[in-house]
N, C-alpha and C positions, 0 to 999 in steps of 0.2 A: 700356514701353508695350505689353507683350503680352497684359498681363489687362483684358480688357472694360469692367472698373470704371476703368482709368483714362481711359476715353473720355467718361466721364459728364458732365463737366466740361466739356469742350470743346462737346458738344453740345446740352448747357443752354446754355452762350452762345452760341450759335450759333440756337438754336431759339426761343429765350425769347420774346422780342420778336415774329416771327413767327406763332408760335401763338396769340399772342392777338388779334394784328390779324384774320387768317386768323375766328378763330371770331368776333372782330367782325361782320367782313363776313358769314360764314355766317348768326347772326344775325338781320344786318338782313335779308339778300337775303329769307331764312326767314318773316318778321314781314310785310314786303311781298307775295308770294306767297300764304302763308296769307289775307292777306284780298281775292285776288279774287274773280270770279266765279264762276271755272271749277273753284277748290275747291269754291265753297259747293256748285255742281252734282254734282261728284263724292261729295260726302258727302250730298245730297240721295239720290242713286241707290240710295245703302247701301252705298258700300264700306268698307271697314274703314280706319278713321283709320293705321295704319300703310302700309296701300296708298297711299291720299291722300296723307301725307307723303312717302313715298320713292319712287315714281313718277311722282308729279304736280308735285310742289309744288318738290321739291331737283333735278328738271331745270332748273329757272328760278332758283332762290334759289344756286345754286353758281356762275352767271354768275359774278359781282363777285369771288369767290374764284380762279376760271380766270383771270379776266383778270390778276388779281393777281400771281398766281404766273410769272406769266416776269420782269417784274424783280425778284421776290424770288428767284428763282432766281440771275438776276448778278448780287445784292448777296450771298447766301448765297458765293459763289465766290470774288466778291474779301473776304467777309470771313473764310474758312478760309485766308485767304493770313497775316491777321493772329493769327488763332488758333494757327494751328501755327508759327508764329513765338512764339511767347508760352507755349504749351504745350511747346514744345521737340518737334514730332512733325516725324519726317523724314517728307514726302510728297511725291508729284509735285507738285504746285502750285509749291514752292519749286524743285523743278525746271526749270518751265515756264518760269519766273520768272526762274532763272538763264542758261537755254537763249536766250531771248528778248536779253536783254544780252551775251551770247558772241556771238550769231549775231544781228547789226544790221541785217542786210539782208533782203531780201526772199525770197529764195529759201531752200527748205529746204536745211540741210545736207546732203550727202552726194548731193544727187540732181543728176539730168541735166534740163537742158529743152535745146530745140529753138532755135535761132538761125538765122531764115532771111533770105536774102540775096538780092537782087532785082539783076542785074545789067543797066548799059542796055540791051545786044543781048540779053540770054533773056527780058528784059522783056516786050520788042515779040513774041518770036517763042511769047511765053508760058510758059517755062519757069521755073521758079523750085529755083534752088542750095539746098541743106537741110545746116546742117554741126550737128556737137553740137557744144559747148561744157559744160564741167563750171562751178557754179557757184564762184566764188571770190569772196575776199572784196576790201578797197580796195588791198591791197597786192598781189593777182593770183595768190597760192598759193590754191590749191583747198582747200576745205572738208573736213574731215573727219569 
């Protein structure tokens, strides 16, 4: 997997589908746009059809594409999970993936949080005990 070309593959499927939705929507947004009003004003004035288009018109017509793109974004992620399972590519994902099922709990590995402790009498008198605690796992050995 070191040469470029064998990436090609992976990112056709991964893009395919995508790209066309994507220029759907550019598209439409485009077609919509194009016939208001404030085109027609802008091309009345004299400006050059490439001005009108890429200043005026793809401010508003790339909405529907914006919006789109964040959950294509989290289907793009979980679907390189299935990719590089299928491709056989070692990546972080598969990783993350595995990290996630070793370590079932909540706290990261390896790290320190804060455990504070409220006692009756420093309650009242306002004080509050501060101890660390290393995170561990169900069986009480700390994480590594």
């Amino acid at each position: 997997m070191d040469r470029p070309a064998s990436r090609v593959l992976p990112v056709l499927t991964l893009s395919t589908a995508y790209v066309a939705y994507i220029a759907r929507l550019t598209r439409a947004g485009m077609l919509e746009v194009l016939r208001q009003d404030f085109i027609r004003t802008a091309r009345a004035k004299g400006l050059a059809e490439s001005v009108v288009v890429l200043k005026h018109a793809l401010k508003l017509g790339i909405l529907p594409v914006v919006s789109y793109l964040g959950p294509a974004a989290a289907r793009i992620i979980m679907g390189s999970i299935v990719v590089e399972q299928i491709f056989a590519i070692p990546d972080c994902w598969v990783r993350l993936v595995d990290l996630a099922h070793v370590n079932s709990i909540g706290a990261p590995a390896g790290r320190e949080r804060l455990a504070i402790r409220v006692d009756g009498e420093s309650a009242v008198g306002g004080e509050v005990a501060v101890r660390r605690s290393r995170s561990c796992n169900t069986s009480g050995q700390p994480l590594l």
